[in-house]
C-alpha positions as CSV (number, residue, x, y, z in Angstrom):
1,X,-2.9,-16.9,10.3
2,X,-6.5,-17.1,9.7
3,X,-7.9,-15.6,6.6
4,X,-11.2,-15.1,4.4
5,X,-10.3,-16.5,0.6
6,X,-10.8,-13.5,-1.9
7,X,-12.4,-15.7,-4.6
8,X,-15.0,-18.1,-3.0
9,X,-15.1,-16.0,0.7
10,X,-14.6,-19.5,2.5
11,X,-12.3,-19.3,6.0
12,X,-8.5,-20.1,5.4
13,X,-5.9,-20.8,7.3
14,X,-2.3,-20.5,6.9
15,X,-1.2,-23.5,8.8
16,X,-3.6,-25.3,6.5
17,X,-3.9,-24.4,3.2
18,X,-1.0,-24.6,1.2
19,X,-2.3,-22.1,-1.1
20,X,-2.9,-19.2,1.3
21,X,-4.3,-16.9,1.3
22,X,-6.4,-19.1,-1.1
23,X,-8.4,-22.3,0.2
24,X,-7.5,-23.9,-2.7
25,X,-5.5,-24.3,-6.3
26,X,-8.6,-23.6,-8.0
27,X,-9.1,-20.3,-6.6
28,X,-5.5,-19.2,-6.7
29,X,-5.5,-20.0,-10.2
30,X,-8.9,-17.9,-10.8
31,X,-7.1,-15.0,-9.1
32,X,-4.7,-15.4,-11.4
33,X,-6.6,-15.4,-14.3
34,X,-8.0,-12.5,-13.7
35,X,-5.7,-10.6,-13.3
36,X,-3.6,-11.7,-16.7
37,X,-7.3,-11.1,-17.9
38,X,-7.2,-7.2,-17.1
39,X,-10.5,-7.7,-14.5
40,X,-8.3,-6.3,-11.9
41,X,-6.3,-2.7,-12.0
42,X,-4.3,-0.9,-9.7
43,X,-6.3,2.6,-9.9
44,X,-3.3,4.4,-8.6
45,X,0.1,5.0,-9.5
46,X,2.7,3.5,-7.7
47,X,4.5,6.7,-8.1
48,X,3.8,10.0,-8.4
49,X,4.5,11.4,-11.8
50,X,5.0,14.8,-10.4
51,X,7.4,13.7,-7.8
52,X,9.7,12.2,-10.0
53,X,10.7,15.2,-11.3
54,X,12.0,16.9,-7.8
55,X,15.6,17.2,-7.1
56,X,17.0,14.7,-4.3
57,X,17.4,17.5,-1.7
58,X,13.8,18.3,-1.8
59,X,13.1,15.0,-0.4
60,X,15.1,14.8,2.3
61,X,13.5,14.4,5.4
62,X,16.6,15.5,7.8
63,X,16.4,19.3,5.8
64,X,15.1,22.0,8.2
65,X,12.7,24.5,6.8
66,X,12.5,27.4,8.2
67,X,8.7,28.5,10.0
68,X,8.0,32.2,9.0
69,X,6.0,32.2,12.6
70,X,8.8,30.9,14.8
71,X,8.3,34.0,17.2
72,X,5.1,34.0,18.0
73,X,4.9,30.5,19.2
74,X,7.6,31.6,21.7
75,X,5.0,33.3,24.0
76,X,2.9,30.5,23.8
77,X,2.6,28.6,26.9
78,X,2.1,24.6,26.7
């Protein structure tokens, strides 16, 4: 797999490099470092705060929920 390293933007390879996606152990290890340095974040939450607060059976994809316009889409011709 063929690849653009993240820290010096030089082409990788998979096949190659044994430090892929990295070209090299130098770069890994800056990657590294910044992120036990706090230069990188995650902006998001992996989870959503309010959605951990929902019950189960409000999640589950298989419940039907009933459309308040059900009828009129009877007449409708596709």
């Amino acid at each position: 797999m063929k690849h653009i390293c993240p820290i010096c933007k030089r082409p990788t390879d998979s096949d190659r490099d044994a430090d892929f996606p990295f070209c090299s152990e130098r770069c890994r290890l800056l990657d590294l470092g910044a992120w036990a340095s706090e230069k990188y974040v995650v902006s998001d939450p992996i989870f959503d705060e309010d959605e951990e607060n929902i019950p189960e059976r409000e999640h589950d994809p298989n419940r039907h929920i009933p459309r308040e316009d059900q009828d009129k889409d009877d007449d409708t011709i596709h």
